[in-house]
Biotite code that builds the C-alpha atoms (Angstrom):
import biotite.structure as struc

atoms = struc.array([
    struc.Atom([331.699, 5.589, 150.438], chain_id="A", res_id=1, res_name="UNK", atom_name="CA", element="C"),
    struc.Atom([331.368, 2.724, 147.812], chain_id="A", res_id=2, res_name="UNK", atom_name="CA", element="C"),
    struc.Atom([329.303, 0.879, 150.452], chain_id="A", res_id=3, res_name="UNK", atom_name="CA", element="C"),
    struc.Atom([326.813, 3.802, 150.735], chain_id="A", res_id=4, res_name="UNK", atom_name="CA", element="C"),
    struc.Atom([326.138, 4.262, 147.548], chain_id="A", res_id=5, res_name="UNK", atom_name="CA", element="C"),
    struc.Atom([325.626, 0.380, 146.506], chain_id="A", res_id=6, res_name="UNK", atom_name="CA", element="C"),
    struc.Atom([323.040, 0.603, 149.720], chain_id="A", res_id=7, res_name="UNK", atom_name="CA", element="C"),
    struc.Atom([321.095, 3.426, 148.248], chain_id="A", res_id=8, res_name="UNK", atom_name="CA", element="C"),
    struc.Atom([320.707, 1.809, 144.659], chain_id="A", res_id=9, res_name="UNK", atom_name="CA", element="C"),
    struc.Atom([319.538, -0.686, 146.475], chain_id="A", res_id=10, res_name="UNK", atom_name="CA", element="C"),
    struc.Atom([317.357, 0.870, 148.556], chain_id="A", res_id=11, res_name="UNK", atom_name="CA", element="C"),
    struc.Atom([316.243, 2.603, 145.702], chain_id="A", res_id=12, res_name="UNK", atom_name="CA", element="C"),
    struc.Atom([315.617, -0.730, 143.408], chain_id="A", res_id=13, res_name="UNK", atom_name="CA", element="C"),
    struc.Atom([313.615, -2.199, 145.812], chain_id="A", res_id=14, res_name="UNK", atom_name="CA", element="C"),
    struc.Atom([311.221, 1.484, 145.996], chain_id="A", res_id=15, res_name="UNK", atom_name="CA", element="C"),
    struc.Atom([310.654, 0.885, 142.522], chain_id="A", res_id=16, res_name="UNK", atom_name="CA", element="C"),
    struc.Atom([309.686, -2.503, 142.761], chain_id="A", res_id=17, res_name="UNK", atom_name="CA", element="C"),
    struc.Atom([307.101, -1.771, 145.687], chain_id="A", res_id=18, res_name="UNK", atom_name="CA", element="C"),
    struc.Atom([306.112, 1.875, 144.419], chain_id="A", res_id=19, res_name="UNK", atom_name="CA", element="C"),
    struc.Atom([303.960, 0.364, 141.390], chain_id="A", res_id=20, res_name="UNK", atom_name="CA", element="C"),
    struc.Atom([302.546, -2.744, 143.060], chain_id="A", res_id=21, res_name="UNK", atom_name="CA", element="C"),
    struc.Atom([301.123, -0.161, 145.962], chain_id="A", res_id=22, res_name="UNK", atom_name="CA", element="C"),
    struc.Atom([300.316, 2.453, 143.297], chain_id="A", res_id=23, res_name="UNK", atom_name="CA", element="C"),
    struc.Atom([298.027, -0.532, 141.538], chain_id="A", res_id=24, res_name="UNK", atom_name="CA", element="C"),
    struc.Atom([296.663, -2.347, 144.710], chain_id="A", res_id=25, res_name="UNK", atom_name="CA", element="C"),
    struc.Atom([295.578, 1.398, 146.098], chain_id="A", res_id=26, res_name="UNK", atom_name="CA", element="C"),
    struc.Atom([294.363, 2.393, 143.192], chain_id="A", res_id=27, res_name="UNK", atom_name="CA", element="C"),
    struc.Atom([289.586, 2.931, 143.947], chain_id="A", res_id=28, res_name="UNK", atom_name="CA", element="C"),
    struc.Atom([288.755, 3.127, 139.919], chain_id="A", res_id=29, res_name="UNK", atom_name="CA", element="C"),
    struc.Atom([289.908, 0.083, 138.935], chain_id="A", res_id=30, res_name="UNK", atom_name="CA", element="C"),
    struc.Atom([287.731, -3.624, 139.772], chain_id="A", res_id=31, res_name="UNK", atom_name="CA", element="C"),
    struc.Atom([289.734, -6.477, 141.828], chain_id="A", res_id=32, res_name="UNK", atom_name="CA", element="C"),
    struc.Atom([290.181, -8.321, 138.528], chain_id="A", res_id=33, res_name="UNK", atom_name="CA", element="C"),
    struc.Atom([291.531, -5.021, 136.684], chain_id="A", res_id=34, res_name="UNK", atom_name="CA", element="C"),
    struc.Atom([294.037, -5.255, 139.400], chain_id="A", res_id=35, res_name="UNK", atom_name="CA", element="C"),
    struc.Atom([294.846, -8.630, 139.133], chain_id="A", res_id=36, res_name="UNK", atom_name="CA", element="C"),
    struc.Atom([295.691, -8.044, 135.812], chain_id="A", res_id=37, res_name="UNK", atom_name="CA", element="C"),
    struc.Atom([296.951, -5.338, 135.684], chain_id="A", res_id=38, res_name="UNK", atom_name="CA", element="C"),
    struc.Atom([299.905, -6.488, 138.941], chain_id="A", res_id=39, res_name="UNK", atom_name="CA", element="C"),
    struc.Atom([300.267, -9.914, 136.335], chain_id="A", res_id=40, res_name="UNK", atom_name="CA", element="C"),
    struc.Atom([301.336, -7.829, 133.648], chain_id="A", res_id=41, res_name="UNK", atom_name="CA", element="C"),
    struc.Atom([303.373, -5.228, 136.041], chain_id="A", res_id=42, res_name="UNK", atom_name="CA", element="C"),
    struc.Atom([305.410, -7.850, 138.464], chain_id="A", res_id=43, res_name="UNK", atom_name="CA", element="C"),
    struc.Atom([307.548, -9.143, 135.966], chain_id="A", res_id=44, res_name="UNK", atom_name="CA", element="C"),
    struc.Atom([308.538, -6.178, 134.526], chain_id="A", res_id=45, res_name="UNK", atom_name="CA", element="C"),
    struc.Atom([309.259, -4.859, 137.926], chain_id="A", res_id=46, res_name="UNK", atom_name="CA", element="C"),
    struc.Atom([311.362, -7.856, 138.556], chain_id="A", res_id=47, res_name="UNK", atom_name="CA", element="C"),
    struc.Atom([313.428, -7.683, 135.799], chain_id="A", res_id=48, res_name="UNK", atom_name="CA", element="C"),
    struc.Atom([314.239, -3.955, 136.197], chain_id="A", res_id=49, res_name="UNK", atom_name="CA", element="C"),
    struc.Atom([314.662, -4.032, 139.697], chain_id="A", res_id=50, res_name="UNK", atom_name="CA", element="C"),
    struc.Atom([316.940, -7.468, 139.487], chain_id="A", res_id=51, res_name="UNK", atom_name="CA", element="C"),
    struc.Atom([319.018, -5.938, 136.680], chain_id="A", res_id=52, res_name="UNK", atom_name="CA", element="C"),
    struc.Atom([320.027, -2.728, 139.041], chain_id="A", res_id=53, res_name="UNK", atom_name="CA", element="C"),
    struc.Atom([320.334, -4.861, 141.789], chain_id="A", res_id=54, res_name="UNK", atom_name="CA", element="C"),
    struc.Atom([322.452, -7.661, 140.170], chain_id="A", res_id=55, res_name="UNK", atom_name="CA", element="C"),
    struc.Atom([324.612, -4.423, 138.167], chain_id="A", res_id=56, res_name="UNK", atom_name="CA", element="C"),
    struc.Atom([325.375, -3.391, 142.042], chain_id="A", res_id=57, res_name="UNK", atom_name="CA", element="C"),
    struc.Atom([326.312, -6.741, 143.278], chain_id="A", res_id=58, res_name="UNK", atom_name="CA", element="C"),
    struc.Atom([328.532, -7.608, 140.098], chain_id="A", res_id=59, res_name="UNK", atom_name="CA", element="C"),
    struc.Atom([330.703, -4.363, 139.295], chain_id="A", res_id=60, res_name="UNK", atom_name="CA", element="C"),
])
């Protein structure tokens, strides 16, 4: 069971990290360097949250 549900927060890590960047790169309003800035703000943010539920998984 514990296996299962470290996959999911995994999983689910990982769907937050992607969910934003496609969210960003799909979005028609915004100009290509609007988007560039906008995913250099974003991806480290991203990172950290994502690493920090991934790395609470591995490490508990």
């Amino acid at each position: 069971m514990k296996e299962m549900y470290d996959k999911w927060l995994i999983a689910l890590a990982l769907v937050n990290f992607l969910i934003p960047f496609f969210l960003i790169l799909g979005n028609k309003t915004l100009s290509g360097a609007e988007k560039k800035e906008r995913l250099k703000r974003a991806v480290p943010i991203m990172t950290v949250i994502s690493g920090a539920a991934i790395a609470f998984v591995l490490l508990r």
